[in-house]
N, C-alpha and C positions, 0 to 999 in steps of 0.2 A: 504493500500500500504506500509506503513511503516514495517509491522509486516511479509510482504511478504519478503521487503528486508531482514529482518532478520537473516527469516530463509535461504535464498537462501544463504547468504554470511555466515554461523553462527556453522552449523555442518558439513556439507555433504564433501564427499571426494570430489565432483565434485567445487569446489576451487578450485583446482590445475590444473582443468582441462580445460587452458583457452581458449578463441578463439575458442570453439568446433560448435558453433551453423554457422559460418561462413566456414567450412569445410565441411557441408554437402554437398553445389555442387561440391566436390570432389568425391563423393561415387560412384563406378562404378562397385560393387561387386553384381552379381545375385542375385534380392529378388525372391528367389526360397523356398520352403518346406526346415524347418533347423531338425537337428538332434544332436545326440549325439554320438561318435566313440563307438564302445563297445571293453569292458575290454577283452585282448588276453592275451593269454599267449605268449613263446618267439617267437614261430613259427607262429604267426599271429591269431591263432585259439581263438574263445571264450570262454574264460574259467567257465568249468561248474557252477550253483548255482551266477553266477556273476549278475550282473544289473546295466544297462545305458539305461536310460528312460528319455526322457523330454517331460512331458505331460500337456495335460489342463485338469485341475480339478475343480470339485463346491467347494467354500467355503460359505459356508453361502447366496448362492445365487448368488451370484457373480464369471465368470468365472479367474482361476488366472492361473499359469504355475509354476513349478515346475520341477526341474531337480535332480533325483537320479540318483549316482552310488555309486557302491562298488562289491570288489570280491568276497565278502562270504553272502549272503543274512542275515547269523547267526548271523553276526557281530552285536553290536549296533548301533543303529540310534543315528545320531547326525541330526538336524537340527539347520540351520544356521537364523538367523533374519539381514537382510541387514541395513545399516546404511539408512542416507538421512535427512527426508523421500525420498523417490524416489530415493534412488542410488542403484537400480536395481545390483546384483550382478551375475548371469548367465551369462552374455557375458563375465565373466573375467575369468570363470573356470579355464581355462588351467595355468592361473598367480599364483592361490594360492591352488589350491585344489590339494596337491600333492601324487602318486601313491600311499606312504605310508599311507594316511590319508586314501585310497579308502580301503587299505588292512586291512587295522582296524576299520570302521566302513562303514554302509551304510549312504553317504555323501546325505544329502538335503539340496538344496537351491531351494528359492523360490524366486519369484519376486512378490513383497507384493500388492495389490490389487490399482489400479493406478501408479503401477512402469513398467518400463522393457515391457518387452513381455504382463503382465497383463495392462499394460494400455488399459483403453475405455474412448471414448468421453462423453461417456452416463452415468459416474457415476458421480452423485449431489455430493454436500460439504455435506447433511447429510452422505451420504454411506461412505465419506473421513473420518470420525470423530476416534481418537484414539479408541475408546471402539469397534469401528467396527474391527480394526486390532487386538486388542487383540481377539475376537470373533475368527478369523481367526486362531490367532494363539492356541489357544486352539482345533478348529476345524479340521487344520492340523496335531496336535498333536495325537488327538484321530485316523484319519483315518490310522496315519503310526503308530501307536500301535497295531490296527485291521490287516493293510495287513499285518504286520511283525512277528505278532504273538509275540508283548513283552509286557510287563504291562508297562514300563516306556521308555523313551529316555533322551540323553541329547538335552540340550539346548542351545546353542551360542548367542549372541547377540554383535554389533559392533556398536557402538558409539548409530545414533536414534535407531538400534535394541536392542541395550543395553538398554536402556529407556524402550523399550515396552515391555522386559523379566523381568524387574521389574514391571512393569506395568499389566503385564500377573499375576505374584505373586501375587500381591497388591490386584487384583480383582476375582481371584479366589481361594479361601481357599481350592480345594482339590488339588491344584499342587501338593504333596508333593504323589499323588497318580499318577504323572503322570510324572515326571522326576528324574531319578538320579541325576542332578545336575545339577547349573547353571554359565554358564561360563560369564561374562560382562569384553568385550573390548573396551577402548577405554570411558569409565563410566564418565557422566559430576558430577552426584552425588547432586549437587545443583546450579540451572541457573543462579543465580546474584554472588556467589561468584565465581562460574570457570571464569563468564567472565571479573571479579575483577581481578582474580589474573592473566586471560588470558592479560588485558589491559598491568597490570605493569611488565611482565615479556616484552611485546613487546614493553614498552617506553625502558627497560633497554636496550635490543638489538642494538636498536636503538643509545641511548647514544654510547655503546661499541664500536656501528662500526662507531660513528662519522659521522653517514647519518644525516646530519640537513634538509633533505626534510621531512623524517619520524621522527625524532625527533619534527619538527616545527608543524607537523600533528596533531602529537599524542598530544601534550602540549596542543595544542587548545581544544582538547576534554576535559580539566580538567574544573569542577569537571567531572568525566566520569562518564556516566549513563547507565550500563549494559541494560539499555530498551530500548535505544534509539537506532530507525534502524542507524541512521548517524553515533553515536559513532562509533558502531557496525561494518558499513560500515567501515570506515576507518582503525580501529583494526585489522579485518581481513584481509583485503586487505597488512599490513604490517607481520601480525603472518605468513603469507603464504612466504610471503620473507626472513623471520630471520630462516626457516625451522620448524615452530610450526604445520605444516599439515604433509608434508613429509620431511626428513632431506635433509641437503640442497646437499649432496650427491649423491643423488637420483634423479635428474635429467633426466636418461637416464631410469630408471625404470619407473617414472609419464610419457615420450612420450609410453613407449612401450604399458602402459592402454589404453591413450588415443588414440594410434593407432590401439587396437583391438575394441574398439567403432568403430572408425571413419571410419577404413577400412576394416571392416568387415573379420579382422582374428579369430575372436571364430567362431566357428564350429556351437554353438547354437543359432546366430544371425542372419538376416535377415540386408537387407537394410531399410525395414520396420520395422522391433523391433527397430532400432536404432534412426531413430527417434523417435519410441513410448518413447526410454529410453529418449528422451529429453521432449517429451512431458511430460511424466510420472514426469519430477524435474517440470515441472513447476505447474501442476496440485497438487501436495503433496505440496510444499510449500505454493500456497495461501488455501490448507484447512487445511490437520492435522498438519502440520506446523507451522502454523498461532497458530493454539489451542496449541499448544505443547510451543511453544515462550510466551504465556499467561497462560499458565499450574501454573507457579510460582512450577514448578517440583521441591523435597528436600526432597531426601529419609532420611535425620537425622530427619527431621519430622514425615514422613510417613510411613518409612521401619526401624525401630529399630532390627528385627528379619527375619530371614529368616531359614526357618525348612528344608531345605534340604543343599546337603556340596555347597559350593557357591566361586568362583576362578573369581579373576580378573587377566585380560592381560594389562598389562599397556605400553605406550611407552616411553621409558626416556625421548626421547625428545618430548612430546605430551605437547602443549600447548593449544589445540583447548580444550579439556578436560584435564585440568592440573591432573599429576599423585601424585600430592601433595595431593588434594582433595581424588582421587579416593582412598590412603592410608588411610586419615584420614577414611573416610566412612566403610575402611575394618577392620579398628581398634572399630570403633563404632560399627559395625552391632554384632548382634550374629544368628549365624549358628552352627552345629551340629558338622562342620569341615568347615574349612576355607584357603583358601591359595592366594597368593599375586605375581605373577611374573610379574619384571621388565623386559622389550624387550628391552635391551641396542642397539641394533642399529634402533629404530623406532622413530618415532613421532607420530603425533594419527593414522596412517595408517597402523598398526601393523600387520595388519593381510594379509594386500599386500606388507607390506616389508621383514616379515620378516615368510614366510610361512610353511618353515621347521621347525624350532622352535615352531610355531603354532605348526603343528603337533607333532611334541616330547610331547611338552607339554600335549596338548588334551589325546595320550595316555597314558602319567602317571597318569591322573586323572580319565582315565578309570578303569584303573587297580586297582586303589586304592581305587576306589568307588565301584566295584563290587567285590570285594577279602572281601570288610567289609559290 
């Protein structure tokens, strides 16, 4: 139970996202058959060679869902690896995934095997176990190389997908035959130091703004034990206040998420996926969760190299995964090519706050990886 609280209070964008489990007697949006709009042109028509798909697919045995689009089939494949475990990213399409990102690459997201839309009742804590999702994601990767017709894709990963694209690397040595490059947003880099330096960035906070409730909190925690669910508990519960999740500006952009959950404005969600999305945090956090908060994960241990070009997206203001860490690690690592962008108006939520930049970004790294 301790190792559950953990993780539930410890990564996941779903922090910010509070009071959601009490708003479901609110849902009054038709669970009917969901879909995906298809990509038009100005006059409404479908534009040739385009793709908008949200399908159920086998991975590994296991049924999962998947949403592609993009206007050029030709384009390269990007898939996305959602945070969490369990923060299903499909139902938020419409918030980050934007027309220019669809016009330059064939956009995947998936919702990872007990998240989202792919939650089942019927999957055990062995089927939950990291090496299962790595499996998965090497298994997705291979099918959208076959139907695309390309020898490699890029890769995304966001804060736990970040984890598991390193993770992906770590445990299969022919990556380097299967991606152009790897993107890691939002990267903790090593578990007991981010949440070292996560603690005393949010005692200082604290101090600054003279809150003696969170100040008297956080004091109590000393010595502080990045292992401890209680620490833990408390830490976060204040990092999410000081703006260490989303900046504290952002306000009106955290209801707009939680209100395409809650009220079922994505287009690819059901009143049933969304609870499955809720079922889905709770089932990931007490299994791979659980393993992953026990992992003792520390890529300066484990990941010294990385053989293909390798980009972090960072958020200035991300304390959940401090950008301190994530720099030193990109200073340590060696890669073939390497690059480091700061998201000056983010926190660890980078890639929901700040999605056109995302995109800019993603296509300069296209460009620059497939020109060389």
């Amino acid at each position: 139970m301790k190792k559950l609280k953990i993780v539930i209070i410890s990564i996941v964008v779903v922090v910010v996202i509070l009071g959601v489990v009490s708003y479901f007697k609110f849902l009054n949006w038709p669970n009917e058959p969901t879909s995906t709009p298809p990509i038009v042109d100005a006059n409404g028509n479908p534009i040739p060679g385009s793709i908008a798909s949200l399908e159920k697919i086998d991975l590994n045995g296991v049924e999962q869902w998947v949403l592609i689009r993009g206007h050029n089939t030709g384009k390269p494949v990007i898939l996305f690896l959602h945070g969490g475990p369990g923060t299903a990213n499909i139902v938020w399409r419409e918030l980050f995934i934007t027309e220019e990102l669809e016009k330059n690459f064939v956009v995947v997201l998936w919702d990872q095997r007990g998240a989202g839309k792919s939650f089942s009742k019927d999957l055990t804590e062995e089927e939950m176990r990291s090496d299962k999702f790595v499996e998965d994601t090497i298994a997705l990767t291979k099918q959208l190389r076959a139907r695309f017709k390309q020898d490699k894709i890029f890769l995304l990963g966001h804060s736990w997908g970040s984890a598991l694209g390193f993770l992906t690397i770590m445990k299969h040595p022919e990556y380097p035959q299967l991606y152009h490059a790897y993107i890691a947003a939002g990267e903790a880099a090593d578990w007991n130091r981010r949440q070292n330096i996560s603690y005393e960035w949010t005692l200082s906070r604290a101090r600054d703004n003279s809150n003696k409730k969170a100040v008297n909190a956080l004091e109590k925690l000393e010595p502080f034990d990045p292992t401890d669910a209680k620490h833990l508990g408390v830490k976060n519960r204040w990092l999410s206040e000081f703006g260490g999740q989303f900046i504290l500006d952002n306000t009106e952009l955290v209801q707009k998420y939680e209100d395409f959950l809650i009220k079922g404005q994505g287009q690819e969600y059901s009143r049933a996926d969304a609870k499955k999305w809720m079922q889905g945090q709770s089932l990931s956090a007490k299994t791979v969760g659980v393993e992953a908060a026990e992992s003792g994960y520390n890529l300066f241990r484990d990941l010294p190299e990385v053989r293909i070009p390798l980009f972090f997206f960072t958020g200035r203001y991300d304390y959940q995964t401090p950008g301190s860490l994530a720099e030193e690690y990109y200073t340590f690592v060696k890669a073939p090519k390497k690059g480091f962008i700061w998201f000056e108006e983010s926190a660890h939520s980078l890639i929901f706050e700040e999605p056109d930049r995302v995109t800019k970004e993603l296509i300069k790294i296209a460009e620059d990886t497939l020109i060389n």
